[in-house]
N, C-alpha and C positions, 0 to 999 in steps of 0.2 A: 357184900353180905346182905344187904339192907333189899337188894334186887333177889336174891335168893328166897327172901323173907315173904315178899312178895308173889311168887310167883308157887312158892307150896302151898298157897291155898288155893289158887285159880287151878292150880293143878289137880287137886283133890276134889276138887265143885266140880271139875270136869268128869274125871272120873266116877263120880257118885252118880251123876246123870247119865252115864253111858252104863253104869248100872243097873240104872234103873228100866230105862228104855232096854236093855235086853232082858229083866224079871219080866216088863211084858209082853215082851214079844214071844220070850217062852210060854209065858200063862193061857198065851191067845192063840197060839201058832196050829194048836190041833182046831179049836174053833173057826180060826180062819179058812182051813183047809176043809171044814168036814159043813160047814156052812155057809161059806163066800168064797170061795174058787174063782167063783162066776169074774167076780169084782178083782180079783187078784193085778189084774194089768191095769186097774182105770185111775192105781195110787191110792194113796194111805186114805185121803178120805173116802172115796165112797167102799173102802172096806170098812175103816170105823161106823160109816151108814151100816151099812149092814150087818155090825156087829150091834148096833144098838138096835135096829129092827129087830135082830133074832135074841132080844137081851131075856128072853124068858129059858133059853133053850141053852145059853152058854153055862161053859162049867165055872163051878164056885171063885176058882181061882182071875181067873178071864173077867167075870162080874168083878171082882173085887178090885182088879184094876183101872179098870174103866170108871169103876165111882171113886178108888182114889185122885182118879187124875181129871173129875167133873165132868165126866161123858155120861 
């Protein structure tokens, strides 16, 4: 029981951040595609580069992730 106890919150921490990370992949996912295609194969970072270079031109949603999560 005590193990059970234990392992529904590591369970729920998990899922809250697999959550999270797909809210922003959807927020970003037109941005990414309509602004950094280019970058699409070089990995997560130099598309986060390029999502902060083009940080004037992203939509509402997109920005607001990215400053939730201090990019």
């Amino acid at each position: 029981m005590n193990r059970i106890l234990v392992v529904i919150p590591l369970v729920m921490t998990m899922a809250s951040a697999a959550s999270a990370q797909q809210v922003g992949h959807d927020a970003c996912s037109r941005d990414v595609s309509r602004l950094c295609r280019a970058h699409m194969g070089e990995g997560d970072q130099a598309v986060l580069a390029c999502l902060q270079q083009n940080r004037s031109r992203l939509s509402k949603a997109c920005d607001k992730v990215l400053t939730e999560h201090g990019q």
